[in-house]
C-alpha positions in Angstrom: 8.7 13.9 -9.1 10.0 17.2 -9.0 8.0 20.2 -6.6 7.4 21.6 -10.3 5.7 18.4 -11.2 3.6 18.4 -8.1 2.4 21.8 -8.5 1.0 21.7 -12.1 -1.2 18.4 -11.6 -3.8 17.4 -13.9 -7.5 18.5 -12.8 -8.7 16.3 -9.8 -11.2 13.4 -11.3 -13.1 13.3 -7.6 -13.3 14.6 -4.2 -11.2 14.1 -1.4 -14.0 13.1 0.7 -14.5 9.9 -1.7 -10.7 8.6 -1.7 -11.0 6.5 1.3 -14.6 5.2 2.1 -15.0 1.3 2.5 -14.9 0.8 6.2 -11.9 -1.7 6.5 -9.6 1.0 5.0 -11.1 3.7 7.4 -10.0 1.8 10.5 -6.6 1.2 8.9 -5.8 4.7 8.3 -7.4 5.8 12.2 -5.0 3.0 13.5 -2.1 4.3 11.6 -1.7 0.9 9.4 -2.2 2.7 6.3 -0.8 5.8 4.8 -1.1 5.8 1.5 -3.7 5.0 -1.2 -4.2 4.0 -4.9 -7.1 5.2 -7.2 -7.2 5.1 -10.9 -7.6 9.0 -11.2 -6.6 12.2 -9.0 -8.5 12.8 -6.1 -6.8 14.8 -3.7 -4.3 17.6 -4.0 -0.9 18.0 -1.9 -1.5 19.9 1.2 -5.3 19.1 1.1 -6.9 17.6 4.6 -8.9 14.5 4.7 -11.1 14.3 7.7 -12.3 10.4 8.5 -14.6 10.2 11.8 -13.5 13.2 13.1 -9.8 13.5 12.5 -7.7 14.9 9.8 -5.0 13.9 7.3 -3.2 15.9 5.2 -2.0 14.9 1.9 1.9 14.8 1.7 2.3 13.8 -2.0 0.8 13.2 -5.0 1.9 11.1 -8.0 1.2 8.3 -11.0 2.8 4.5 -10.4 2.5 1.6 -12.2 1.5 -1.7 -10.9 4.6 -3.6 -11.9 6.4 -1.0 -9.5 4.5 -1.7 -6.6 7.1 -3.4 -3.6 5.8 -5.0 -0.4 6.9 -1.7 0.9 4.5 -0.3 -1.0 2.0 -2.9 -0.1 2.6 -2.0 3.5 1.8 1.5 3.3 -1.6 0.6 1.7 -2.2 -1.7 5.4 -1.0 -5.0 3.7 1.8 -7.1 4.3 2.5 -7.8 0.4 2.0 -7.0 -3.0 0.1 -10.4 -3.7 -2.2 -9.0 -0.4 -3.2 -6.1 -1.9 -3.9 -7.3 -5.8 -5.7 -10.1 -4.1 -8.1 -7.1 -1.7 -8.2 -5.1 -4.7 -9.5 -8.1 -7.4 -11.8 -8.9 -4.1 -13.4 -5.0 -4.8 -13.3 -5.1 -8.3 -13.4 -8.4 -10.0 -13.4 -7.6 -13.4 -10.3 -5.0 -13.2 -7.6 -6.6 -14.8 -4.4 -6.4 -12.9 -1.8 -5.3 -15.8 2.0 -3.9 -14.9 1.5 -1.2 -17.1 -1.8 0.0 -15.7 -1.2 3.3 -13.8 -2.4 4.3 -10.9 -2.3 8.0 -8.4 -1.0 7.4 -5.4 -1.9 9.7 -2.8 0.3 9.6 0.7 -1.0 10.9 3.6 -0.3 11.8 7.3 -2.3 13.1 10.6 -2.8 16.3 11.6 -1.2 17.0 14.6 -3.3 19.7 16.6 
């Protein structure tokens, strides 16, 4: 995605303070095992900060994936070893959400805030 591309977004569909909430994905992201998260609409724009339990994130990039793209790299960056991890955690949180290639998906990578 081109800096042009980044900068002319759609509208956010939620807050930042609502991308990461469950518990088990908190600790991840404190413990530096996750870095990046999926949601099925915007919530979060580049450069914004994320603050979980007292520390802060910033949000390096923003952009649309497919699931058929996804790699275990991927995977790892969400706190999992493998693709077939995360669909499985993700089907576990939402049961009836079909898990189709084409289904897109923002991405939303993020990093702490060095003080």
């Amino acid at each position: 995605m081109t800096h042009s591309e980044q900068t002319n977004l759609p509208p956010k569909t939620c807050s930042i303070e609502r991308l990461i909430t469950m518990e088990s994905d908190i600790e991840k992201v404190l413990n530096g095992q996750k870095t990046a998260t999926r949601r099925n609409g915007r919530y979060a724009d580049i450069g914004e900060i994320m603050e979980l339990k007292g520390q802060s994130f910033i949000i390096n990039n923003v952009y649309i994936q497919t699931l058929g793209e996804l790699t275990d790299e991927h995977a790892r960056h969400e706190g999992f070893q493998t693709v077939e991890e995360y669909k499985q955690s993700i089907l576990s949180y939402h049961p009836r959400m079909p898990w189709l290639p084409t289904m897109t998906v923002w991405v939303h990578e993020f990093s702490p805030v060095n003080a």
